[in-house]
Structures are given as C-alpha cells and as structure tokens.
N, C-alpha and C positions, 0 to 999 in steps of 0.2 A: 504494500500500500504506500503511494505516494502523497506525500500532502504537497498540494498545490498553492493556495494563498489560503490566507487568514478570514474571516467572513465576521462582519462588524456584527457587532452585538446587536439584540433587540433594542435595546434603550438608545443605542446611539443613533440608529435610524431613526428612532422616536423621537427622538431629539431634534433632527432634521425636518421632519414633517409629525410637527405637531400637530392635534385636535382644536380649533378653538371650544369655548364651553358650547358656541351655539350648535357649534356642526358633532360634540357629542348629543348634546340633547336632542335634535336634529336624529341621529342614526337610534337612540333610544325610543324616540317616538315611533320609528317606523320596524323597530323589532316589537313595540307593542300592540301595532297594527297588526301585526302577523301574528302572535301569539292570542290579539281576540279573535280573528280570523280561525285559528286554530280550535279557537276555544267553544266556537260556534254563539260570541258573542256579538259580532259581526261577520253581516251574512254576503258581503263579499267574495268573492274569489280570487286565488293568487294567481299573477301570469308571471313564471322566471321567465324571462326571455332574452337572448341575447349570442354572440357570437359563441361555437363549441369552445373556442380559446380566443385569447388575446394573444397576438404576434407583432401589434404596430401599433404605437403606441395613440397617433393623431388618429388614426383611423376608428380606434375606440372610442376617443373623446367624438368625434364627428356621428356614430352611432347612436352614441349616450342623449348627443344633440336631438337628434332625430329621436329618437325613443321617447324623449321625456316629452316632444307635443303630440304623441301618441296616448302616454301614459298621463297626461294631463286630462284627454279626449275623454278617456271612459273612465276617471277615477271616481265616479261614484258608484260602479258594479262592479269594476276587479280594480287589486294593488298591483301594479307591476312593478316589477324589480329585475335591473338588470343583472341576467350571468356576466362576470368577470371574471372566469377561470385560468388562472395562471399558470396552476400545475396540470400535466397531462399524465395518464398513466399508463402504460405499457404495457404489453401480453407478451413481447420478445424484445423490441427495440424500435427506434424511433424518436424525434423530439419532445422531450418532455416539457417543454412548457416555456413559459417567457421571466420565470421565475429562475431557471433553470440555464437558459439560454436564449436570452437575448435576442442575440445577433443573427440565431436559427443556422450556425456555421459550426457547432460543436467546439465554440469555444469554453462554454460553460463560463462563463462572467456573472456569478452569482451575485456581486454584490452591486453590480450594473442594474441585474433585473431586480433584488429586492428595492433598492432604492426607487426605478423609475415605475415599477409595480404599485409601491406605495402610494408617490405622488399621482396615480392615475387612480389610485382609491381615495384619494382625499380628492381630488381633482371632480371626479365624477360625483360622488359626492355634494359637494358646494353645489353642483347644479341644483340640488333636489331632487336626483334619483336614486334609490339605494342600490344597496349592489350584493351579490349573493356568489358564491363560489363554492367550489370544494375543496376539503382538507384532503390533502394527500400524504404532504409529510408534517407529520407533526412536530417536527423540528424548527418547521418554517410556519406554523401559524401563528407563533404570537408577534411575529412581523407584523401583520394584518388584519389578525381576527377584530380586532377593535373599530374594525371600518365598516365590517361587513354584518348584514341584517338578514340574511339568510341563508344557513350551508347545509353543506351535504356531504354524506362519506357515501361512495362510490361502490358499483357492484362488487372491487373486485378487495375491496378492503372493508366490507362492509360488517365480518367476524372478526375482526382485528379487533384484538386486546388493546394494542397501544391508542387503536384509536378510541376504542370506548372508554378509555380512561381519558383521552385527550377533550373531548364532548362532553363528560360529566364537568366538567370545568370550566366548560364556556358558557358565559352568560349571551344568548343569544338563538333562534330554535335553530334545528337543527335536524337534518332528515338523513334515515337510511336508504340507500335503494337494494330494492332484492338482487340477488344475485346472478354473474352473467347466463349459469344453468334453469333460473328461475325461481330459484329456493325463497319464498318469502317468507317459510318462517324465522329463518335467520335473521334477516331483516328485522319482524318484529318482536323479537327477545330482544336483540342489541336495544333498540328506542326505549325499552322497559329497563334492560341495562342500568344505561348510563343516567336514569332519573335517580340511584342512588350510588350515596356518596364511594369516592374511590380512592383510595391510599397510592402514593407513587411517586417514582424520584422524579423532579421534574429541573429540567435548565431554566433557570430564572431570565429577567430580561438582562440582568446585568450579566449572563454567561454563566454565573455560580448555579451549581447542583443545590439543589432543596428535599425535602420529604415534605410533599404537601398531603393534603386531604380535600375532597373535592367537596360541593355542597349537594353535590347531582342533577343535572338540567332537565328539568318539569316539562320544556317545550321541545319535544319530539315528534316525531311522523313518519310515515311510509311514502317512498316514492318507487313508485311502479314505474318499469324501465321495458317490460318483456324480456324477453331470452332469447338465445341462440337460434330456437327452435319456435317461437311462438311468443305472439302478444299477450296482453293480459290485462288489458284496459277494457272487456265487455261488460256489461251487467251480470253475469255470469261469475267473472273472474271477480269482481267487488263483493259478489253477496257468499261469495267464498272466503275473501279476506274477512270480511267486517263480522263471519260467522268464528273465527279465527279471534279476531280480535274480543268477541263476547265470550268467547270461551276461557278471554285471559282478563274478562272483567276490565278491559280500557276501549277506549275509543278514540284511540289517535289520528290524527287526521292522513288521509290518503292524498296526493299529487302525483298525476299519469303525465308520465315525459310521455310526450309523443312522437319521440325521436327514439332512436337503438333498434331495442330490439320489437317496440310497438310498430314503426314501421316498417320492420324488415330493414332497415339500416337503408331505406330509399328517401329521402329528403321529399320528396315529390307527396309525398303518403303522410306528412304532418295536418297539412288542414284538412282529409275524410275523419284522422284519430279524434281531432280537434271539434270537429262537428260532431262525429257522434257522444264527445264525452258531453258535449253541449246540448244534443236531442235525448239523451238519455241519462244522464246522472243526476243533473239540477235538479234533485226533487228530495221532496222529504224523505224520501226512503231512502236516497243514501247520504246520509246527515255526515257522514266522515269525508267524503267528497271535498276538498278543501283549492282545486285549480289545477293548474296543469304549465309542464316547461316545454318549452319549445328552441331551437337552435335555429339563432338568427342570424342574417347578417345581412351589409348593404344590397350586394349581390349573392345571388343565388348561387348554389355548389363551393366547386371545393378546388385548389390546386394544388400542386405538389411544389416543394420546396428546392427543389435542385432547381430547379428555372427561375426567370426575372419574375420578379411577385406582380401581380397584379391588383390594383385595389380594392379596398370592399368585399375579396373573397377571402374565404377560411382555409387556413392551409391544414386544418384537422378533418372532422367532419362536415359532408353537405349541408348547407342550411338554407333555408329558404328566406328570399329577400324581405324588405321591408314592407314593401305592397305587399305580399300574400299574408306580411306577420301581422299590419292591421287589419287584414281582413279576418285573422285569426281570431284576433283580441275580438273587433267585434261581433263576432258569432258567439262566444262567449259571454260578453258583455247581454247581447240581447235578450240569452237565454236567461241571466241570473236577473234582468229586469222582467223580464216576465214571470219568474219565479215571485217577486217583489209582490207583480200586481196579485196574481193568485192567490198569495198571502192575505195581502189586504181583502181580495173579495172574499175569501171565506170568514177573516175574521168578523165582516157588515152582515152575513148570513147568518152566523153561527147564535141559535138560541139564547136569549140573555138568562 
C-alpha cells in the first residue's frame, strides 16, 4: 500500500465553506419537511430528482437553476429535492465519483473534489433547493452530510454494518434501497436498525478517533429500486411490502426510483413507472407511499468518458431531460391534487 497525499480534515474544509445560521436553518427546515412528509403529517409527495452523478461542476449549478423554477411550479403537491451524488459505486470498476475524481482522468485529486463538492453543496443550496445524495463511504460523509436533507444507502451497501452505524448518527432521514437481487427485507431491518442507538469508533472532524454512541435516526424509509431481474413498483409489489412492514409493527415510508432496475435500466421507461405510481398508488390504501426518484439531466442519455464530454449529458446512467422530468413532476403533482380534492369531498359528505 502506497500512501499518496495527505487529505485535509473534516473541520478544515469546514472551515472553508462555512454554514451561515440562515442557510443551516434553511436545510433544517427542509429535512422537516421531509420527515412530516414521512410522517404522513403532510400529505405531499417527494420528487428526488436530478442528475445519476455530478461530473461538472457549472453544469450542476445551471441544472439546480432550472430545477428550482420547476420545483417552485408545483411546491404545493410535491417537495422536490435535488440528487447530488458524488460518490459512485462499482460492481468491478469504473469512475467513482467526483468526490473521488474530479478530473474523470484517474487522477484521484480527493481533496480537489471534497472541496469543490462542498462549495457546490452550499452553493446549491443558497438557491433554495435542497439536495439529497448517497452515502457510500463513510469516511467521507461528515465532509457533507450537514448540507444535505435527504440520503440514501444504496443497493449494494444496503447490509452494511458500517453503514448502519454511520445513519444511526445522522440527524437527517435517510432511506435504504432493496437490494441489486431484490431482497427487500434486508432493506427493511436495516431502516429498523439504525433507529437504535449504536456504539462505535468513529474519526472525528478534527481526524482524532472517538468511541461514540449514536442517538439512533427515527426518520427512515424504503426505497424501491427493482432488481436484476424484475421491477417492483406494482400495486402488487406495495401491498407485499407494506404486509411486511405490518408484520414488523412500522410503517415506514416507501419511495419507487423509477430508474434501475424498475425500468429495466432503459431511461426511456421512467415516465410509464412514473404514471403509473401516479394512477395507482395516490390513495388511501397505500398510506406508506411517500414519492418517487427519478434521474435527470439537461439532456437526455448518457456518454462515455474516454471522448470530449458533451454538455448536459450524464457520463453514468441514462436520464431523461428536463422537458420529460416536468412532465414527470407534473403527473405527479396532479395526481396528489386530486387526491386533495377527494379528501375534501368526502370529508363535506361524510355524516356529522
């Protein structure tokens, strides 16, 4: 093992890109959005939405642009929140991330990409959008976790001990997704998991080792991703989970990616998942039902990284552009205002 350079401390980048008090209070408020959301205290819906990864750094902010007079459009039916995911996660090899690698040239310049990562999380941010990501190493979330108002630990770390001690500890919700074979009860032990408390050494922000103890994180949830082999976003696949879920006495909220393995890993096939979780789940019978992610970007699909980059496209997964991602949003939207009004009309009918 070669050690390569040195990699600044948590606090020292904190140091650099500080929080003002408004723009903490600011990401508090909108992790409380989410957690009455979850709570089924407001009856909104979450839309994550946003590029598979971040590779460039203007091209996100000019996204974040555009998103936020989307996410202005329909903020009285759904919260939206943009994906900012840094880290990437691998099955053999390939670019991990802009956390990771910057430059997308295998220099690995770690402390290039925590810094300019940061400022693009405080950056976006300041707009008034929040921003949501996954944890992958937990060595590098307390960089960042203080920005972000919604994560996720990923199919393929989704049993992971370090990570479920890393999540008992974060104040902020936090979803698992089922596994890339489909496994969801894994999924939902881990969210039961980490709501209690968890002993462990942990690297502080100033670099020194600690033995802390977690408090356990109350705002957990399932995110439905499908499998290899098969979606799992039908009415069918829901009233399987949430029979799952009564059986362990919780009701955690459910979020169907409509991207993986729900589409068959075709970009093209986000807004049919997207419609139907719209003509079918908005209703009282599936009260866990809590929104849906989607992979966006300016332009549609995907390129490969050996060649001259083009803009607006994802150099990970296909995503479908901005025009199709508000038409998403609104399908969505319409459905959970119609849900509104039907509420309202039975409750004028309903016997005094």
């Amino acid at each position: 093992m070669a050690i390569l350079e040195s990699v600044m401390s948590v606090q020292k980048l904190k140091n650099l890109f500080p929080l003002s008090q408004n723009l903490k209070q600011s990401i508090l408020e909108h992790r409380r959005n989410v957690e009455n959301i979850l709570k089924r205290e407001n009856d909104r819906r979450l839309v994550i939405v946003g590029p598979c990864s971040i590779h460039n750094v203007s091209e996100a902010m000019d996204y974040a642009r555009k998103l936020k007079k989307i996410k202005d459009r329909y903020s009285d039916t759904v919260m939206v929140i943009m994906r900012v995911y840094l880290e990437k996660p691998r099955t053999l090899d390939g670019w991990k991330g802009f956390l990771n690698d910057p430059d997308l040239d295998g220099t690995f310049n770690v402390n290039k990409g925590l810094t300019l990562g940061r400022k693009l999380l405080v950056d976006i941010n300041k707009m008034g959008v929040p921003c949501a990501t996954e944890f992958l190493d937990p060595l590098l979330a307390d960089y960042f976790s203080d920005l972000i108002t919604w994560g996720c630990i990923g199919a393929r770390t989704t049993e992971s001990q370090i990570h479920k001690q890393m999540v008992s500890g974060l104040r902020l919700p936090v979803g698992f997704k089922n596994t890339t074979s489909g496994d969801v009860t894994t999924a939902i032990l881990s969210t039961l998991a980490v709501q209690k408390s968890f002993t462990f050494v942990k690297v502080m922000d100033n670099g020194k080792r600690s033995l802390v103890q977690t408090e356990g994180n109350p705002n957990t949830f399932l995110v439905l991703r499908g499998s290899t082999n098969s979606p799992n976003y039908t009415e069918k696949d829901i009233r399987g989970v949430e029979k799952q879920l009564a059986d362990l006495n919780t009701k955690i909220g459910i979020i169907i990616d409509c991207s993986h393995g729900n589409s068959g890993k075709d970009f093209r096939k986000q807004p049919s998942v997207c419609k139907y979780v719209a003509d079918k789940l908005i209703n009282a019978e599936f009260g866990n039902f809590k929104g849906v992610m989607i992979e966006s970007n300016i332009i549609e699909g995907c390129q490969n990284t050996n060649k001259p980059l083009k803009y607006g496209i994802s150099v990970t997964d296909s995503c479908v552009n901005l025009e199709t991602t508000e038409k998403m949003i609104e399908t969505l939207s319409k459905a959970v205002a119609a849900g509104y009004k039907s509420a309202v009309q039975a409750l004028r009918i309903s016997p005094k």
